[in-house]
C-alpha positions, 0 to 999 in steps of 0.5 A: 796854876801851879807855878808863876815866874817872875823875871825882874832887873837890877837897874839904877834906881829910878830916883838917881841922876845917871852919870857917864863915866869920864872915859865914856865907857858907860855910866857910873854905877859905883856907890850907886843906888839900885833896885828893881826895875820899877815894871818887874816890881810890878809884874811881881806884885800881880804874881803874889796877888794871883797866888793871894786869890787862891791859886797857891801858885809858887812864885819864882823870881829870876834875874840875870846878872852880877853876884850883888842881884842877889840883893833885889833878889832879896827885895822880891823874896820880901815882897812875898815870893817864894824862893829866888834864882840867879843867873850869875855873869859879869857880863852885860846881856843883850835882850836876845841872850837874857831871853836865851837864858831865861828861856833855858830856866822856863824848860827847868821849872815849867811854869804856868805863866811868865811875867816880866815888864814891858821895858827896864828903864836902862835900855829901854829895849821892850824886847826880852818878853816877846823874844822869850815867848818866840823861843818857847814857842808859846803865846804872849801879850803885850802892855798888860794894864789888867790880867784875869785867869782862869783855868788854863786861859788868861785874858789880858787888858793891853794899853795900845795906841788906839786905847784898850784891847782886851785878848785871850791866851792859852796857858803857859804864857809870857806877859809883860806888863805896864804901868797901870796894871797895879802898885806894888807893896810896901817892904816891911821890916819883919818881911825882909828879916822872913826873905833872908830864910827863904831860898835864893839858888845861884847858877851860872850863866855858862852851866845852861849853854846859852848863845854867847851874851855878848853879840854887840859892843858899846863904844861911846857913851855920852851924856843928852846935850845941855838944854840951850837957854831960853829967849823972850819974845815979844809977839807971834811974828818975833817967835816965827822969825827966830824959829826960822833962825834956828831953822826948825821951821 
């Protein structure tokens, strides 16, 4: 194996509270903490511990989107990648035009393996991987709680609803993975220092002649509705009837 890459998000961090912004265009992400998308994280740590297991596979980290993902770029490079690469735009990118874009940088840099989360926690789409594995007419698995390779084969765990299914690709391939497949790195001091020295390549986004990013528009976001507050009941009898009050049963 040659060469893995990474494709990771720049979400709102997992610890913040998402607001919606007052006109309900969207949610507010200035002065807003972000990081990487906590299944990127992930797929990136099983980058660097195939490349730890004496593949010597150059790992590349890839993400879409504004010029300031050059910081969770960063972030990836400190964890131990080797060189990073941004697609720059503005604008935001359905799942089928980020699979379009990193579909363009898989024919570049022809990497043995592709891996990127299951979902991003902003829109919980769970559909640029297997868009991306469609386009480059290659094989993908799903889920991955557990990967082994070996040669030109890679033989994946996946988490399905009727338990564990453990299957068998050709390489190159994409995978997405889930949550129990590792636990990613702590960032130390000297290894962000060592990230700021390695490469970070940036591009734009309309230099790979991608389908145009944007083929739908949100119009309203708004907030879940406020829990209603709770009643006490004195018996069983007193909870159907209320139930039936609310009309849920």
């Amino acid at each position: 194996m040659q060469k893995i890459m990474v494709c990771i998000k720049r979400v709102v961090d997992y610890n913040v509270r998402v607001r919606v912004k007052p006109d309900e265009s969207g949610v507010m992400l200035e002065g807003v903490k972000m990081s990487v998308n906590p299944f990127d994280e992930i797929a990136l740590e099983e980058a660097l511990r195939i490349k730890e297991r004496g593949t010597n596979a150059e790992v590349l980290a890839v993400s879409i989107g504004v010029a300031d993902t050059q910081q969770q770029l960063r972030t990836a490079l400190a964890m131990g990648a080797d060189r990073a690469l941004l697609v720059q735009t503005d604008q935001p990118l359905d799942p089928l035009a980020a699979a379009h874009a990193l579909l363009a940088i898989a024919k570049k840099e022809n990497p043995d393996l592709v891996l990127l989360g299951k979902q991003a926690i902003d829109d919980d789409a769970n559909q640029t991987g297997q868009m991306l594995a469609a386009l480059w007419n290659r094989p993908q698995a799903t889920y991955a709680s557990k990967l082994a390779i070996d040669g030109t084969k890679a033989t994946v765990t996946r988490e399905v609803d009727a338990g564990l299914e453990t299957i068998e690709v050709d390489l190159p391939a994409v995978v997405t993975v889930d949550l129990r497949l590792n636990e990613p790195r702590y960032v130390k001091l000297p290894d962000i220092m060592k990230a700021k020295k390695k490469p970070l390549d940036v591009i734009a986004l309309d230099s790979l002649g991608v389908p145009s990013p944007v083929s739908f528009k949100i119009v309203k976001t708004e907030p879940p509705a406020q829990r209603q507050k709770g009643i006490m009941v004195k018996d069983v009898s007193e909870l159907v009837d209320a139930l039936k009050k609310k009309g849920l049963i």
